[in-house]
C-alpha positions in Angstrom: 119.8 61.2 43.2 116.1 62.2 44.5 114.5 65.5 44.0 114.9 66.9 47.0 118.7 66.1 47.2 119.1 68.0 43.9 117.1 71.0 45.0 118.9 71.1 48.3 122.7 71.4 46.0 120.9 73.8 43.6 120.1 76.1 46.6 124.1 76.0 48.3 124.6 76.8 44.2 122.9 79.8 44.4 123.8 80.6 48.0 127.7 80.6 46.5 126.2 82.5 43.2 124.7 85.3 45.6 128.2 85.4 47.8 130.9 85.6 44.4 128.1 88.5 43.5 128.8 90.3 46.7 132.5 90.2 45.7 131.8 91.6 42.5 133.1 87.9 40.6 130.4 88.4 38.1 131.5 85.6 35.6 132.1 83.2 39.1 128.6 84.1 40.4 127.3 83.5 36.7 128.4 80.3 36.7 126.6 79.4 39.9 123.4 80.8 39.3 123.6 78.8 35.7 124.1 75.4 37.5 121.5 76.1 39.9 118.8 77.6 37.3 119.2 74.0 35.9 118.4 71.6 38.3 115.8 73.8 39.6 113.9 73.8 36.0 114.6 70.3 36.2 112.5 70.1 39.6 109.7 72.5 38.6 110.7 74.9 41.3 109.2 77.8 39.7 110.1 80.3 42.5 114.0 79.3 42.7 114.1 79.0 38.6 112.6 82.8 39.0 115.2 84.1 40.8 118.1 82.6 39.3 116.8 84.2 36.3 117.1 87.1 37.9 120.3 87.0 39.6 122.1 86.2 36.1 120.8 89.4 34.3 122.1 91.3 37.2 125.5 89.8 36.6 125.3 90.8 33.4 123.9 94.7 34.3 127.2 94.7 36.7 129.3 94.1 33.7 127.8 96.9 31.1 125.6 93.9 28.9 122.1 95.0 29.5 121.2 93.6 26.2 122.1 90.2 27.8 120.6 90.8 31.2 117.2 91.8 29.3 115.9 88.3 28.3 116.9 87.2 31.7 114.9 89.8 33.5 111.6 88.7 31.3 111.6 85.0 31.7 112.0 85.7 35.2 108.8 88.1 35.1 106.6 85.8 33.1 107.3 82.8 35.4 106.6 85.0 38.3 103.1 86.3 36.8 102.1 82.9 35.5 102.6 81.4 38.9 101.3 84.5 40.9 99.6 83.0 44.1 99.3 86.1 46.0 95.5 86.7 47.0 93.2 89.0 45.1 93.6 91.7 47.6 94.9 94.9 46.0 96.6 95.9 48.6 98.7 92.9 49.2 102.3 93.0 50.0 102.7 89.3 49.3 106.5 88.2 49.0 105.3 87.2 45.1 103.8 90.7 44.5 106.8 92.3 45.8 108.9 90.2 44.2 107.1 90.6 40.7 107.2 94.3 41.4 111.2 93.9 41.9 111.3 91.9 38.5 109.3 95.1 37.0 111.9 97.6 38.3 114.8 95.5 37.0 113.4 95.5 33.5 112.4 99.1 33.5 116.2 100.1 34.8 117.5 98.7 31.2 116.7 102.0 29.6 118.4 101.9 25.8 118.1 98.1 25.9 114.3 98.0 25.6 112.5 99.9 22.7 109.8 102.6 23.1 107.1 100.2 23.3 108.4 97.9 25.7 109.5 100.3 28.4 106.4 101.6 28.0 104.6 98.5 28.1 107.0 97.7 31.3 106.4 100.8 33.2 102.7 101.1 33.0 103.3 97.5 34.7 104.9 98.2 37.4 103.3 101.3 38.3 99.8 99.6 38.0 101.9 97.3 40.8 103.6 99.9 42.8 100.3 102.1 43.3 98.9 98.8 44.3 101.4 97.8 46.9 102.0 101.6 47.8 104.7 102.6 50.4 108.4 102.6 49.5 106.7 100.7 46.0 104.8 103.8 45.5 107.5 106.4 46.3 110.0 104.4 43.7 107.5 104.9 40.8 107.3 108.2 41.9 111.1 108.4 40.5 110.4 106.5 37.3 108.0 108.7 36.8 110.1 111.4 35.4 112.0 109.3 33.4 108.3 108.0 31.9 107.5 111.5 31.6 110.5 112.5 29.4 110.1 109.3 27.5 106.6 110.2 26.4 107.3 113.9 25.9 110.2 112.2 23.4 107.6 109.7 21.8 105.0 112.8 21.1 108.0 114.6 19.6 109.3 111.8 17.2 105.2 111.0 16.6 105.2 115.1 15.4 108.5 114.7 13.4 107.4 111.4 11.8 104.3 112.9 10.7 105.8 116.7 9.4 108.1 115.0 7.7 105.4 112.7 5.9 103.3 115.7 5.4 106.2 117.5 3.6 106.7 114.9 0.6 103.3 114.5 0.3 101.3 118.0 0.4 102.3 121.5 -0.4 101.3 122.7 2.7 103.6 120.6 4.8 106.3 121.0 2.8 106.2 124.7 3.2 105.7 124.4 7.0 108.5 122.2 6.6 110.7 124.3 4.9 109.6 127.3 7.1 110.5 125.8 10.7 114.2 124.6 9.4 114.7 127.6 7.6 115.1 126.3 4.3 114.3 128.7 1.1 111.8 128.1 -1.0 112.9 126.7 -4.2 109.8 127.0 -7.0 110.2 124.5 -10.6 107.5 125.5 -13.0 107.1 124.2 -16.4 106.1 126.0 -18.7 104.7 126.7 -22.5 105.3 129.0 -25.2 103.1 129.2 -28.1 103.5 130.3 -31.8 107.3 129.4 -31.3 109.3 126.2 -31.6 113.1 126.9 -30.1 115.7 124.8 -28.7 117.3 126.5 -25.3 120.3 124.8 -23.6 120.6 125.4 -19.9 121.0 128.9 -18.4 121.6 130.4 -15.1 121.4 134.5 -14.8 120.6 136.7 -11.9 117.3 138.5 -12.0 117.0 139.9 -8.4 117.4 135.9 -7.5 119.1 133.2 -9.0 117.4 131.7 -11.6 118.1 128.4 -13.7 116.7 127.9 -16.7 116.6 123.9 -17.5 116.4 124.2 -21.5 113.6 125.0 -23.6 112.7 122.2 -26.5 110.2 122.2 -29.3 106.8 120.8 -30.0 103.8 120.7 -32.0 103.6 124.8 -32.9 104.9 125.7 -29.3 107.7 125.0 -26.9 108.1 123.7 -23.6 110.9 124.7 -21.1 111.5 124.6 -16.8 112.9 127.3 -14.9 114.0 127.3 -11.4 114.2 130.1 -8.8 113.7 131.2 -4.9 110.7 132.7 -3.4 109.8 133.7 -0.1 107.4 132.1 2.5 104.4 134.1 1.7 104.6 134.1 -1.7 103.8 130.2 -2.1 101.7 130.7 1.2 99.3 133.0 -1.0 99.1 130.8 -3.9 98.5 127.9 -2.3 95.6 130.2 -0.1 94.4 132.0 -3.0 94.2 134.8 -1.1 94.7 137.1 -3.6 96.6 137.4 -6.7 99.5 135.3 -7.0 102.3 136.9 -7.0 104.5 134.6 -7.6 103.1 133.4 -11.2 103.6 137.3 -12.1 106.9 136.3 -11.0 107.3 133.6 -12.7 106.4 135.1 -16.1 109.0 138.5 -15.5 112.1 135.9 -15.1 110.6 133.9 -18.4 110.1 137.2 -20.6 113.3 138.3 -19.5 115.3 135.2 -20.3 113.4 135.3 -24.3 113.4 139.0 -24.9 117.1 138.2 -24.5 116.9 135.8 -26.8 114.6 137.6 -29.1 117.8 140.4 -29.2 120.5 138.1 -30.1 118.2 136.0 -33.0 116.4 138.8 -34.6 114.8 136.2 -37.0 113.2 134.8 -34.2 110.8 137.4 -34.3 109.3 136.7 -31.2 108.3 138.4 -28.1 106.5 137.6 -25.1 103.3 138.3 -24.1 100.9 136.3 -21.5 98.3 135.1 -24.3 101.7 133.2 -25.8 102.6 132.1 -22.7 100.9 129.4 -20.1 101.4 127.5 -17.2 102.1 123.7 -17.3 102.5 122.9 -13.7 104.4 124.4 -10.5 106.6 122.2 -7.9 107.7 123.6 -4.2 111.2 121.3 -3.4 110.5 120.2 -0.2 113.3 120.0 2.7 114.3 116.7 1.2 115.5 118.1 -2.0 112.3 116.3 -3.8 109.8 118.1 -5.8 106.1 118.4 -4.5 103.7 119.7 -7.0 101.6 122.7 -5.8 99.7 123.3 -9.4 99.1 121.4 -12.8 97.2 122.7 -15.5 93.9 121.2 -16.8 93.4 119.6 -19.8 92.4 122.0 -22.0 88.9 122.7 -22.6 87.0 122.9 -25.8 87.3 126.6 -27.8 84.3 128.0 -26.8 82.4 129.5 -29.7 82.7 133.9 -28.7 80.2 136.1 -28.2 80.0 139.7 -28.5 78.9 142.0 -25.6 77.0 145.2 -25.7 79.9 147.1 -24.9 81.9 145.1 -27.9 79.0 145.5 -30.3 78.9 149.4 -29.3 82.5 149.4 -30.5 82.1 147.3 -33.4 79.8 150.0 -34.7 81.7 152.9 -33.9 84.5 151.0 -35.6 82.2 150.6 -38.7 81.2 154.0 -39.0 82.8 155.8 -42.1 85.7 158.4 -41.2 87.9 159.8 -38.2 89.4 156.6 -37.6 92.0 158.1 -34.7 89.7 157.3 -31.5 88.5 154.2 -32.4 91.8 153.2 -33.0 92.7 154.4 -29.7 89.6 152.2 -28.2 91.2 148.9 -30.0 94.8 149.4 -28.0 92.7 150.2 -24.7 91.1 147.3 -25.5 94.0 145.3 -26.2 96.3 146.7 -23.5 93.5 145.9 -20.8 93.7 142.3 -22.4 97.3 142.5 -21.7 96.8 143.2 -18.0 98.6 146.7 -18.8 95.8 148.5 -16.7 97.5 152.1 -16.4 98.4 152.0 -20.6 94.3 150.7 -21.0 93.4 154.2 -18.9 95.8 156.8 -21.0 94.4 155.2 -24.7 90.8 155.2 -23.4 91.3 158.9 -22.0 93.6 159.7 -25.2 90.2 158.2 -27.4 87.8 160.2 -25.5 90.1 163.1 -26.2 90.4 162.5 -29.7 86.2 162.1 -30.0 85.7 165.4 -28.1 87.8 167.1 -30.6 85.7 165.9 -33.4 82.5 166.4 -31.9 83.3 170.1 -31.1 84.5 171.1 -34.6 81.1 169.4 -35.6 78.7 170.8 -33.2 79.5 173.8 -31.6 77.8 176.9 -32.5 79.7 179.2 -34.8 80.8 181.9 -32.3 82.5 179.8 -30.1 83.7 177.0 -32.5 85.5 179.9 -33.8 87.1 180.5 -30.6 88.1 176.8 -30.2 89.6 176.5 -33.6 91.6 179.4 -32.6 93.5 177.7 -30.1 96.7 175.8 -30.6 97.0 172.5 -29.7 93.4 172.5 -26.8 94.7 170.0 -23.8 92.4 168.0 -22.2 91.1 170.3 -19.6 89.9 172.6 -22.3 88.5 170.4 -24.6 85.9 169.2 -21.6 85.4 173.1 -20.8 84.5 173.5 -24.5 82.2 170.0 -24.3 80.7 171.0 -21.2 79.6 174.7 -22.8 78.5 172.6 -25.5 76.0 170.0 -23.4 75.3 172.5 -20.8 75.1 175.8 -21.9 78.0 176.8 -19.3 81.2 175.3 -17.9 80.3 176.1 -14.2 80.3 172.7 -12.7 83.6 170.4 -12.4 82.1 167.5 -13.0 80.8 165.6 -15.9 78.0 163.9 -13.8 76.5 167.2 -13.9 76.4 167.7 -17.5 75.9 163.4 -18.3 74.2 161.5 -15.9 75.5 158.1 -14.6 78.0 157.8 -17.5 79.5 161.4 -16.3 80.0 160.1 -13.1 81.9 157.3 -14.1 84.2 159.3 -16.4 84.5 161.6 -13.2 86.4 158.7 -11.7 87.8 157.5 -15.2 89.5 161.0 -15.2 90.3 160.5 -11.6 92.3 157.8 -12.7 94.0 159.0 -15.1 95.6 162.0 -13.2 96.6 159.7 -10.8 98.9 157.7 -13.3 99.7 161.2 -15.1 100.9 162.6 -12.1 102.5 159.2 -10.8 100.4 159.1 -7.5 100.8 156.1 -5.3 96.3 155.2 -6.2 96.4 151.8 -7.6 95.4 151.0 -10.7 93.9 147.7 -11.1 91.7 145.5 -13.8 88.8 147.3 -11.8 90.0 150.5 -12.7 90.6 149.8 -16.7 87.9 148.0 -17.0 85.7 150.5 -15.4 87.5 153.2 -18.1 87.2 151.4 -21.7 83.2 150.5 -20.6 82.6 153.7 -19.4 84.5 155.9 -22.7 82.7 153.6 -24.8 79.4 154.7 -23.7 80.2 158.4 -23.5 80.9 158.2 -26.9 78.2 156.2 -27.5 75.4 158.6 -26.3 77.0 161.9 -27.6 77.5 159.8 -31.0 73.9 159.6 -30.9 72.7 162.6 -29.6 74.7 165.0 -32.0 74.8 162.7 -35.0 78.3 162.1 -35.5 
């Protein structure tokens, strides 16, 4: 049979394929379009071969399958774009242009059958096309516009989600954000050691304010290690991670810790141990992130050499107070000021300095007041503070009329202006915070008082 015989019965093939489609016998219509497709591949008709391509995936769109229709649909477009005769015209409304644009359409209308990429790929396409052609081609972009438009507003979405999510088991940060958009609690896991003690701890759980778990506590090499577990909120790992300030929630951390040992330290009494946060350190802190996995937000260094100490003036001003031969009670008093500041137990570092300088004023007046009116102070019972300063002040001054002690000492009286400030604030439980500022500011500035009336009365 010659060519053109074949290509003639391929075409009444497809005539019948198009009529059986038009009664809505897809599998009948299948069949013809198939025998037709053949021949005409056989003959190199490229046009024909395209749209029997075609025609099958729309049999298979009428009957639900447009994962079938799909590879139809693009070896009909590629044979139409590889043999694409239409001139170079942009505007052209060629029957190939408009018959590639048709091919475009079909593809695009797949929707869940295609991936991302390809309808995007597909779309771009035909609009390129359609914009080209314009008229009814333009208008019925137009319409697969919005479904482009919701596409990429879905693709930027899933692009954000992909790359939270990636952010949250990887970096503290995103984590948190993480944790903060769904609404998850923050779930802190810090590690941490205790020196001077080796003690094995099964697992606890106890309420302090939150739920906290204790993982266990095991020995080591003249310390021990343990984990504890326990809810913060938002701005609490927010500010550690910002170092904004002070972090509160290591001061946190530290309260549930002492709590859980001093327990401890009340059932064992031969432990002997309490804790205090020069015994106590900081191994590393994880956030759980959204996926229940642990991201770590802090890990101690390596520990650094001992550096060899120094002494400071104000430490070798009380080294030689604390040398000198009697009335031991206000040094004393300087050492647990000292110490207490050490301890970050600001307000306690302000009453022993005050109670020192108290103590020093005491002995300094039964020393060096004149006769007459060290008479008159030794006649008093039990002097409070107030009138241990009136009797120093008479003593430096000649009179008691001013209030303050920058009057009567300088620089050094101004600070114990505010060091007695300070004090009447925590005495009198006033709402004035008291900081590391604040004690600091109190042991230096006793120290010196003493220092200089030491000095200039001979004690």
């Amino acid at each position: 049979m010659d060519a053109s015989r074949s290509l003639n019965i391929a075409r009444r093939r497809f005539q019948n394929g198009n009529y059986m489609l038009s009664l809505k016998k897809f599998p009948a219509a299948r069949k013809e379009f198939e025998v037709a497709l053949s021949i005409f591949e056989k003959g190199d008709a490229y046009r024909e071969t395209a749209e029997a391509l075609n025609n099958i995936g729309i049999t298979y769109v009428k009957e639900g399958e447009p994962e079938e229709a799909k590879g139809y649909f693009e070896r009909s477009y590629e044979l139409k774009k590889v043999h694409d005769e239409a001139c170079d015209s942009p505007g052209s409304k060629s029957p190939v242009r408009e018959s590639l644009f048709n091919s475009l359409y079909n593809i695009v209308g797949l929707g869940d059958a295609l991936t991302p990429e390809e309808f995007e790929k597909y779309f771009l396409e035909m609009k390129a096309l359609g914009d080209s052609l314009g008229g009814e081609h333009a208008g019925i972009v137009a319409k697969e516009q919005q479904a482009y438009d919701r596409f990429v507003e879905a693709k930027e979405a899933e692009r954000k989600r992909q790359e939270e999510e990636a952010l949250a088991r990887t970096t503290p940060a995103g984590a948190l954000a993480h944790l903060e958009r769904l609404g998850k609690p923050c779930v802190i896991g810090l590690r941490f050691a205790l020196q001077g003690i080796t003690v094995t701890v099964p697992e606890f759980s106890y309420d302090d304010g939150v739920r906290v778990r204790l993982s266990g506590i095991t020995p080591g090499d003249g310390m021990s290690a343990g984990e504890i577990e326990f809810r913060v909120d938002y701005d609490s790992v927010r500010e550690f991670l910002e170092k904004t300030e002070e972090p509160a929630l290591l001061e946190e951390a530290f309260e549930h810790v002492k709590k859980f040992m001093e327990a401890v330290a009340l059932v064992r009494e031969d432990i002997d141990f309490c804790v205090g946060k020069r015994g106590y350190s900081v191994l590393s802190i994880t956030l759980k992130n959204a996926f229940g996995d642990p991201v770590e937000i802090y890990h101690a260094d390596a520990a650094a050499p001992v550096a060899a100490a120094a002494l400071t003036g104000e430490d070798a001003m009380l080294v030689g107070m604390m040398l000198s031969a009697k009335h031991g009670l206000y040094k004393m008093l300087l050492l647990n000021a000292k110490r207490s500041m050490a301890e970050e137990n600001h307000s306690l570092c302000i009453v022993d300095a005050v109670a020192s300088f108290e103590a020093f004023m005491d002995l300094l007046l039964k020393k060096a007041l004149p006769e007459a009116e060290k008479k008159d102070y030794l006649s008093m019972e039990n002097p409070c503070l107030r009138e241990r300063l009136r009797f120093m002040k008479r003593l430096i001054g000649g009179t008691d009329a001013s209030d303050s002690l920058e009057h009567y000492m300088g620089d050094v009286g101004r600070d114990m202006d505010d060091v007695l400030a300070y004090y009447d604030s925590i005495m009198g439980n006033d709402e004035h915070t008291i900081g590391a500022y604040e004690s600091r500011k109190a042991l230096v500035a006793v120290s010196r008082a003493i220092y200089n009336l030491k000095a200039l009365y001979d004690i």
